[in-house]
C-alpha positions, 0 to 999 in steps of 0.5 A: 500500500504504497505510492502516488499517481505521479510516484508510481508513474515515474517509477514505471518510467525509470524502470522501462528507461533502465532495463537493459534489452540487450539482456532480457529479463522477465519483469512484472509489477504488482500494483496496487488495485486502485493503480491499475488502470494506469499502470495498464496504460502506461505499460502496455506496449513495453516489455513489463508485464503488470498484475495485482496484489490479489484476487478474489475468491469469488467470479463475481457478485454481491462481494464489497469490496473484492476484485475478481479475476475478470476485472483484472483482465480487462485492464490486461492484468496478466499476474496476481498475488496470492497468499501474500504473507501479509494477507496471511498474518495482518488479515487472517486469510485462511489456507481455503481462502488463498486456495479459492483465490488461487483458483479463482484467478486460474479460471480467469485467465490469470496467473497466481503467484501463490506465496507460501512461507513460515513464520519464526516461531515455526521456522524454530519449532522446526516446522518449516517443511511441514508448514510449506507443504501444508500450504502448498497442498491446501491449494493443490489438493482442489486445483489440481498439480496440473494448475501449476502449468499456468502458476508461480511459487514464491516461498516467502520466510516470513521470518526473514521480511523486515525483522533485521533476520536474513536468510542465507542464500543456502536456507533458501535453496534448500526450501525451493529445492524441498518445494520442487520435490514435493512438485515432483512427487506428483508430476516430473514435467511441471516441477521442471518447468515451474517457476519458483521466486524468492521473496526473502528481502531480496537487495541487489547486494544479495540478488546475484548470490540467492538467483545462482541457486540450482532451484531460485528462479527470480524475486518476489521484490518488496521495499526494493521494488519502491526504488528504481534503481534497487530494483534495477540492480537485481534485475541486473543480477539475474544472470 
């Protein structure tokens, strides 16, 4: 929940000016709803993808306040968050929810990026792999593994965003790697093929180490993704 018109404006400009064609990357932004529009207009032609920070668990109807699937699509949203940790924490969505949502945006033509992540308490508990798989198959048990094909993993460790705590790029390879195992117990195919991102306070200064990972694919970019030039330095590490 950040961001003017006008701030978000320049900053779309100044990531469009600063990305490097001759090195081509896979960019989106997640806007935040009310930005959306234009976001679409401005970005629309260029090589940035857009999405939003979530979707509704609902196709439509009597529903205050949500946002569905086709709303998004109709301003050629292409991803959305699902699953955030700060839904999870701050609002209280439940596994079932984030599964509805997640089929939800599915049905819609959008591609989720499904978060999934354990807080301290668990990770110190030891229950980072049972808390991970318990989230991922809250959603693939109604949806399906083969949603996945049109679907992102972010492994979020709620443990590591904001608290002064770091992951080290090996604790993070080892969750991916747990996850994409867990992908591939049900299909081989889509494991391979899956994207999974990481969004532990990825910086540029740590960037390049976490994306040479066997099993981290990119970023899902937090505070980074509110200053052009951060977020272009991890852009610039991906490869």
């Amino acid at each position: 929940m950040n961001g003017t018109l006008e701030s978000v404006r320049q900053l779309l400009a100044d990531l469009g000016a600063g990305l490097d064609a001759a090195k081509p990357v896979d960019v989106a932004v997640c806007a935040p709803f009310i930005h959306i529009p234009a976001v679409s207009a401005q970005l629309r032609g260029s090589a940035i993808a857009w999405g939003s920070q979530n979707v509704a668990d609902q196709k439509a109807g009597a529903f205050t306040g949500e946002i569905c699937a086709a709303m998004l699509a109709e301003f050629g949203c292409r991803f959305a968050i699902v699953g955030h940790s700060e839904r999870r924490v701050a609002y209280g969505e439940s596994d079932a929810l984030i599964a509805a949502r997640y089929a939800q945006a599915i049905a819609g033509g959008i591609i989720p990026i499904l978060c999934i992540g354990e807080t301290l308490q668990q990770r110190e508990s030891g229950d980072t792999f049972r808390v991970v798989k318990q989230q991922l198959d809250a959603v693939l048990g109604p949806a399906g593994v083969e949603s996945l094909a049109k679907a992102v993993i972010a492994y979020e460790p709620v443990w590591a965003i904001g608290t002064g705590k770091t992951a080290t790029s090996q604790q993070a390879q080892e969750v991916h790697a747990f996850i994409r195992s867990e992908i591939r117990q049900r299909d081989a195919a889509i494991a391979d093929r899956i994207q999974i991102l990481y969004g532990g306070s990825v910086k540029a200064d740590n960037a390049a180490e976490l994306f040479a990972m066997t099993d981290i694919d990119g970023g899902l970019i937090g505070g980074a993704s509110l200053d052009a030039k951060a977020f272009l330095s991890i852009c610039h590490a991906t490869g």
